[in-house]
C-alpha positions as MATLAB code, in Angstrom:
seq = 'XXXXXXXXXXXXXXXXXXXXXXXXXXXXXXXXXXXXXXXXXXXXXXXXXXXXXXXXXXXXXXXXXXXXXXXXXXXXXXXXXXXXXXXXXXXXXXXXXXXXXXXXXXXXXXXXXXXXXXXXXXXXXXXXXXXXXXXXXXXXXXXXXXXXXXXXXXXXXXXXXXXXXXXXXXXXXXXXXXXXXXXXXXXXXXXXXXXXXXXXXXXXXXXXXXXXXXXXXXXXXXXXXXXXXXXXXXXXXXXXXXXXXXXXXXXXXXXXXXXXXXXXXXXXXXXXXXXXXXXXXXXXXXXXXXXXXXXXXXXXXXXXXXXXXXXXXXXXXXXXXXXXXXXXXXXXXXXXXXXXXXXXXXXXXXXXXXXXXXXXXXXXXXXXXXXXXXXXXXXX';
ca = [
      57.481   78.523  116.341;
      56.932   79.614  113.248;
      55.244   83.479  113.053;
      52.494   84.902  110.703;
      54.259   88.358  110.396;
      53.338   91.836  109.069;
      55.159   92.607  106.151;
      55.299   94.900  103.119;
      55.623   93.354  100.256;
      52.686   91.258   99.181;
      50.185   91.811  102.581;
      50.975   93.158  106.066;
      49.152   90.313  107.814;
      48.970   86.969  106.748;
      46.455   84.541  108.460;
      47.841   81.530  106.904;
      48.600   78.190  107.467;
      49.712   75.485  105.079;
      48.400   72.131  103.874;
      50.729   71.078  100.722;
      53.310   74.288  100.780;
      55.946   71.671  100.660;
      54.806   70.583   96.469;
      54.328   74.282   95.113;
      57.524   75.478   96.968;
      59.836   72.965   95.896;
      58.202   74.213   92.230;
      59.544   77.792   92.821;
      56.993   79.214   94.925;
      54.060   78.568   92.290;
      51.043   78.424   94.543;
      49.259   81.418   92.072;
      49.707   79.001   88.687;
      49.649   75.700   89.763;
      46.078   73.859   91.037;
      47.086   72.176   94.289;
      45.424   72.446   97.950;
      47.149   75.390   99.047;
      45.261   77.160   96.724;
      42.658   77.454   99.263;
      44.743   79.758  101.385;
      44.722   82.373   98.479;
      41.267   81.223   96.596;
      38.874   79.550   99.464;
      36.485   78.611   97.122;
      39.115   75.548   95.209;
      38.292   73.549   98.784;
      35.623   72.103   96.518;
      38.222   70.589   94.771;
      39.735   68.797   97.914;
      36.959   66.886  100.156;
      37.306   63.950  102.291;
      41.215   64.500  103.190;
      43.406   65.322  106.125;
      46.754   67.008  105.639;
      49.778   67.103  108.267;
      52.759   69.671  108.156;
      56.027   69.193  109.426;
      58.270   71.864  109.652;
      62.266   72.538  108.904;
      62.941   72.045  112.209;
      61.184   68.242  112.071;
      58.312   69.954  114.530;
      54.722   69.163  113.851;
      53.488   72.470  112.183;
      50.108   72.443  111.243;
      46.824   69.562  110.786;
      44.077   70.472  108.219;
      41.108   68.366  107.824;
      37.918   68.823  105.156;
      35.036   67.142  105.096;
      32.259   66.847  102.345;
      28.976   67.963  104.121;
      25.945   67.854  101.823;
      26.458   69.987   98.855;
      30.024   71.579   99.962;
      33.048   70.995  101.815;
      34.289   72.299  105.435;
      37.743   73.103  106.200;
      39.494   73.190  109.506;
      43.191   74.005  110.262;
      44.913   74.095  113.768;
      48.515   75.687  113.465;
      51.342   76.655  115.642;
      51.913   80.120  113.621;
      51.164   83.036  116.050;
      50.070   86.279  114.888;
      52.374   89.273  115.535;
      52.062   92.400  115.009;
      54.868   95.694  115.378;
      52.239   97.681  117.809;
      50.088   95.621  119.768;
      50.638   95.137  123.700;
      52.724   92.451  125.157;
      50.219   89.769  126.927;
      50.949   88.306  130.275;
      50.461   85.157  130.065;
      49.308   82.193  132.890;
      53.210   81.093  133.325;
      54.745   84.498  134.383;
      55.879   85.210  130.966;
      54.975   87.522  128.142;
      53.451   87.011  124.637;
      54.332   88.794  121.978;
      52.222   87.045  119.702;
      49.353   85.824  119.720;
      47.749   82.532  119.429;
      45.916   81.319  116.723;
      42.438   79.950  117.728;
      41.044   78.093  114.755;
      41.079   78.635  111.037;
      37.763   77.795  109.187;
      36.667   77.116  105.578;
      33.696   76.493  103.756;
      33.109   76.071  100.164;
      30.163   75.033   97.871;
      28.583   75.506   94.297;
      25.144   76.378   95.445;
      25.172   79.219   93.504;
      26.061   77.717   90.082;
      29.742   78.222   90.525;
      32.001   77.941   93.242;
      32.028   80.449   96.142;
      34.431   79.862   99.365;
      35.369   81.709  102.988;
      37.803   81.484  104.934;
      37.495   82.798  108.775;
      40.749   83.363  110.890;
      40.813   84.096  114.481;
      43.815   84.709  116.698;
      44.416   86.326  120.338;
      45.469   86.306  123.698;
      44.053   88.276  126.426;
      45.079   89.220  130.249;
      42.932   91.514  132.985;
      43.244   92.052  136.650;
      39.799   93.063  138.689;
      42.094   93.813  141.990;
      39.974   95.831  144.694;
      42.004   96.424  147.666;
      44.997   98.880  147.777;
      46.598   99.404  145.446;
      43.750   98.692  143.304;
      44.557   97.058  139.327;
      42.074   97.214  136.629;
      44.624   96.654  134.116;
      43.465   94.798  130.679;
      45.649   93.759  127.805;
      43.887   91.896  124.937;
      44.349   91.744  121.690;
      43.041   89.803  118.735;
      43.186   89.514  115.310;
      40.717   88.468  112.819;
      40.579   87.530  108.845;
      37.722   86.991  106.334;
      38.581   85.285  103.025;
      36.258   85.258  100.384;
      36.697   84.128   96.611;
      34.423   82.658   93.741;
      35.381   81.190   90.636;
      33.467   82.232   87.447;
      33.362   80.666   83.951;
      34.878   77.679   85.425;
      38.766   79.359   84.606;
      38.613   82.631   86.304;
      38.961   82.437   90.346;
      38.617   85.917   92.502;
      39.106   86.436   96.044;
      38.376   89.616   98.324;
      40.077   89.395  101.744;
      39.669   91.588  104.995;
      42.036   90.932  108.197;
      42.665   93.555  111.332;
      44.068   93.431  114.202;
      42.914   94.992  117.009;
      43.208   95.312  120.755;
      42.704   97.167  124.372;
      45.607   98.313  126.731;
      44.576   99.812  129.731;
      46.387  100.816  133.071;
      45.721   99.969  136.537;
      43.640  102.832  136.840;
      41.478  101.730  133.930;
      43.002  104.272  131.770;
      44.133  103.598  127.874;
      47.425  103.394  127.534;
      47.499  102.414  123.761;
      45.176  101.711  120.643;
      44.981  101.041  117.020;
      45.686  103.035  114.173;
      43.995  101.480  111.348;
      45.527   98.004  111.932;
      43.666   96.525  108.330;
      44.147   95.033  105.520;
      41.501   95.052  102.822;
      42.982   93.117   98.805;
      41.495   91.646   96.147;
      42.882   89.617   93.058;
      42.329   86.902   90.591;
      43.981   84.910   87.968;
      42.404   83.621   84.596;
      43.598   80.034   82.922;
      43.961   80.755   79.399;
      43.858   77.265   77.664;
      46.086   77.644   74.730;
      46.472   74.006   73.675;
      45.352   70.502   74.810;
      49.281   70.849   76.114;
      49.715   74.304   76.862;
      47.751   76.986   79.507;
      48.699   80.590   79.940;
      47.704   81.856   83.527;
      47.590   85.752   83.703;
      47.441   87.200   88.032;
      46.673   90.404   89.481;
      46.285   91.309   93.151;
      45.897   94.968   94.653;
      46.227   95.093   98.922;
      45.633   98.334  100.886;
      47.116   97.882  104.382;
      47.864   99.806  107.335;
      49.553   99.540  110.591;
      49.954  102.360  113.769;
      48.939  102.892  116.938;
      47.970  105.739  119.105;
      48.995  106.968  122.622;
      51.122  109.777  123.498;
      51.822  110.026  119.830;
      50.382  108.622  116.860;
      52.186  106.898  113.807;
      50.498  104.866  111.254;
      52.280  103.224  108.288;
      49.969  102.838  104.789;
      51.183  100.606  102.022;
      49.686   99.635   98.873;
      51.050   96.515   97.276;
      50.449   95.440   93.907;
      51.499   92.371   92.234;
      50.669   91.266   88.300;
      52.117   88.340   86.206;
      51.503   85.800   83.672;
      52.274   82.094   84.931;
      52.459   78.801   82.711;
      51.768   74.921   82.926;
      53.267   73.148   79.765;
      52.658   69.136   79.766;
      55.922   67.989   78.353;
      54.562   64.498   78.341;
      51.897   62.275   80.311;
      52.764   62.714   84.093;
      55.370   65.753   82.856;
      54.405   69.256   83.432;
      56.746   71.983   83.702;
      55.837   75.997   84.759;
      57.027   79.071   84.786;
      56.085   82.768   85.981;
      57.335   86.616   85.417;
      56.305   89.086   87.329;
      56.456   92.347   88.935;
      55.469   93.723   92.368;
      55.202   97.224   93.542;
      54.967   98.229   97.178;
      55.265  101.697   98.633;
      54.414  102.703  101.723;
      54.564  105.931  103.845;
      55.097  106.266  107.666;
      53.560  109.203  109.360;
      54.409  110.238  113.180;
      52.980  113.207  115.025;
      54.599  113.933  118.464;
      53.252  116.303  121.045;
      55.951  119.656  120.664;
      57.111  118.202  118.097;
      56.746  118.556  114.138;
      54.959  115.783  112.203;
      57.665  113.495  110.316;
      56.819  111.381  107.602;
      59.363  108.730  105.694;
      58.612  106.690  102.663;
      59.441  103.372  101.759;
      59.627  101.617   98.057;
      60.058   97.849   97.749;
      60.200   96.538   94.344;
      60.714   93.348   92.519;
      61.338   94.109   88.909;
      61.076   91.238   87.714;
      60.547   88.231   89.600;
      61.077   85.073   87.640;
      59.943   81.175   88.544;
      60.192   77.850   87.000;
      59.873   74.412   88.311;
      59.174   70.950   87.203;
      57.242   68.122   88.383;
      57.828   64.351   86.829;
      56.784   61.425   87.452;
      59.671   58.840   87.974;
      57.394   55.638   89.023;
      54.296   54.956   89.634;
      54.738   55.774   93.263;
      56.950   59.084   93.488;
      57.726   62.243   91.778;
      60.612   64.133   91.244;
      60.287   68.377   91.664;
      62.959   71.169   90.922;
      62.221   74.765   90.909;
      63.799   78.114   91.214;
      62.940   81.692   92.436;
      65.252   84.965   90.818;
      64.067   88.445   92.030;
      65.487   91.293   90.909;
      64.514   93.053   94.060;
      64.819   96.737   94.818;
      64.421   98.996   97.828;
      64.513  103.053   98.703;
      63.669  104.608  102.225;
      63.074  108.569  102.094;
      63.458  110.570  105.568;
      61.482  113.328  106.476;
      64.070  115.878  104.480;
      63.566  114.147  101.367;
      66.786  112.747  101.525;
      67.259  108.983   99.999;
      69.067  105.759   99.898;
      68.467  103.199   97.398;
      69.868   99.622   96.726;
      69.520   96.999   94.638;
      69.968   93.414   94.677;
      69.012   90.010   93.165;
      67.907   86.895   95.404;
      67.961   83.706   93.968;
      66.235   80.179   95.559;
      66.321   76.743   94.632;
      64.614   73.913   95.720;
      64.684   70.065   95.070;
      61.524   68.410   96.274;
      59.556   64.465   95.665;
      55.892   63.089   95.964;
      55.780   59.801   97.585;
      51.894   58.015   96.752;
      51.073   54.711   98.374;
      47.374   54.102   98.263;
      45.537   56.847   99.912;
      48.478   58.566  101.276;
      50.631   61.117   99.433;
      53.892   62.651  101.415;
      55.724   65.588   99.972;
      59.114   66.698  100.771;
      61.176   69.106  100.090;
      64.785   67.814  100.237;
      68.133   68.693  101.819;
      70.422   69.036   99.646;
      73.073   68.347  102.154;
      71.449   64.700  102.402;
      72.399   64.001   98.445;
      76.027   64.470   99.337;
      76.403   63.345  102.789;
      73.789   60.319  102.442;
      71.941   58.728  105.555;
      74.198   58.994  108.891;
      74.978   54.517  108.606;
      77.095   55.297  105.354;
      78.664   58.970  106.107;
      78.719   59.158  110.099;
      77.295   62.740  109.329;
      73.737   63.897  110.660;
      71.395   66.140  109.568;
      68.192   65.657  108.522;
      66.989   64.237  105.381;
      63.837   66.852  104.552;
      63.913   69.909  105.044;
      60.014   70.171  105.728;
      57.606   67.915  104.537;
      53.675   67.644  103.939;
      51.768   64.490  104.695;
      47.923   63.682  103.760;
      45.749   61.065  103.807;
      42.832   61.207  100.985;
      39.639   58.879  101.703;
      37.470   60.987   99.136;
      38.919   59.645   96.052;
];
């Protein structure tokens, strides 16, 4: 299964799904400058834009991955998403679980949105919920009060002013109680939050050209405490200028540059022992995207895109001593829209499927998409 991971770069803990991931990845990765559905993951308040459809994800491994559904109620529109991502985090307890095994992650329990324009613009949330728990109330000898639980929790809020400028303000921690047989704490967190805001601003240059300028700052930390204590702090930041040119009717190509700063700092303390603390930079100076999306019938699109980052990373020890290195990463993706009717499927494509062709021709197998995104729209 598929994890939502702590990282470094853009935020430490992601409580995300996807709806259509598959159309702004096989773009290049342009879910900040292109208006789709997954918007809603970074900007809950553009589910107003989306009622009255269900969405079905289908992973590279041909697994089912995720099923979102909104719903106009009165004046707004409800979201709900059920995924197989797990939260995991570097510090929390392992979880028995009910078949004699361990979790390392932890279950997601329900994702839920709700957007409107009560307000006289559009305001959105997003709450995310994840956990497992395990506890023993054993009375005779040897007596076992042990408890591990943990459980992680996100709230997503965003508004969208003007009509072209969209904000969001987002708040996730995880957090969770170990305890021994004896009832004693055996480990807790050490500021295990995330607290980032952002926005982006569509700059309408020409009936065929729009500018779309991004900033997002994220504080985050990560630690725990029991013998010791170590806690890692990293602020990311992340500003660019995306954007959409319509080439022609049912033409639009995109493009984005970019930069994104993230340093962070790891501090330990040990008992006897002297406090350490290592840095960490990672960079991406610049990042560049560009895709295109065309419309080859009246039922399908074609999609290209590509992701260059000039990426960049230094670790400092606790002498001050560094190492630095430097490297470019480079992705490309080949993707279609299928519409019949009420149902759109997106795809990203294997490219190994262009030269090999379907398994009655070559002999060869191997799947055709590499992931996929299906929907069904009843509000249009």
């Amino acid at each position: 299964m598929k994890r939502v991971v702590w990282g470094t770069l853009i935020v430490l803990l992601a409580f995300t799904t996807m709806a259509s991931a598959t159309r702004v990845t096989t773009m290049g990765g342009v879910n900040n400058i292109v208006k789709d559905v997954q918007n809603i993951f970074i900007y809950p308040q553009s589910l107003t834009d989306y009622p009255d459809q269900m969405w079905l994800q289908v992973n590279g491994a041909g697994n089912l991955h995720s099923l979102g559904a909104h719903y106009a109620i009165g004046g707004g529109t409800l979201g709900m998403y059920f995924t197989t991502d797990n939260l995991a985090s570097t510090y929390a307890p392992g979880v028995p679980n009910n078949l004699g095994g361990t979790n390392f992650t932890y279950d997601q329990k329900i994702n839920l949105f709700y957007a409107c324009d009560g307000f006289g613009f559009p305001v959105g949330a997003q709450l995310s919920l994840y956990g497992d728990s395990h506890s023993v109330d054993k009375t005779t000898a040897p007596e076992d009060k042990s408890v591990e639980s943990v459980m992680g929790l996100g709230i997503d809020l965003g508004a969208t002013f003007i009509d072209v400028l969209d904000a969001y303000f987002t708040f996730h921690t995880v957090t969770w109680k170990h305890e021994d047989a004896d009832g004693k704490t055996i480990s807790e967190p050490n500021g295990n939050t995330i607290i980032g805001f952002g926005g982006r601003f569509w700059m309408e240059m020409s009936d065929t050209y729009t500018l779309i300028p991004y900033a997002s700052l994220t504080l985050s930390g990560e630690g725990k405490k029991d013998s010791s204590k170590v806690k890692t702090s990293t602020t990311a930041i992340n500003i660019g200028v995306g954007d959409n040119i319509n080439i022609a009717d049912n033409i639009m190509a995109v493009s984005d540059l970019g930069i994104s700063f993230a340093p962070s700092k790891t501090e330990t303390e040990r008992p006897n022992q002297p406090n350490s603390e290592t840095k960490q930079s990672n960079n991406a100076l610049p990042y560049f995207r560009v895709g295109l999306e065309a419309e080859v019938t009246s039922w399908m699109d074609v999609r290209f895109g590509a992701f260059k980052g000039w990426q960049g990373r230094t670790n400092e020890d606790n002498n001050g001593d560094k190492e630095s290195w430097g490297w470019a990463d480079t992705d490309l993706y080949l993707g279609a829209g299928f519409h019949f009717n009420n149902l759109v499927i997106d795809a990203q494509i294997n490219p190994g499927f262009i030269t090999r062709g379907p398994y009655i021709i070559s002999g060869a197998g191997g799947n055709m998409f590499a992931r996929a995104s299906i929907a069904y729209i009843w509000g249009e």
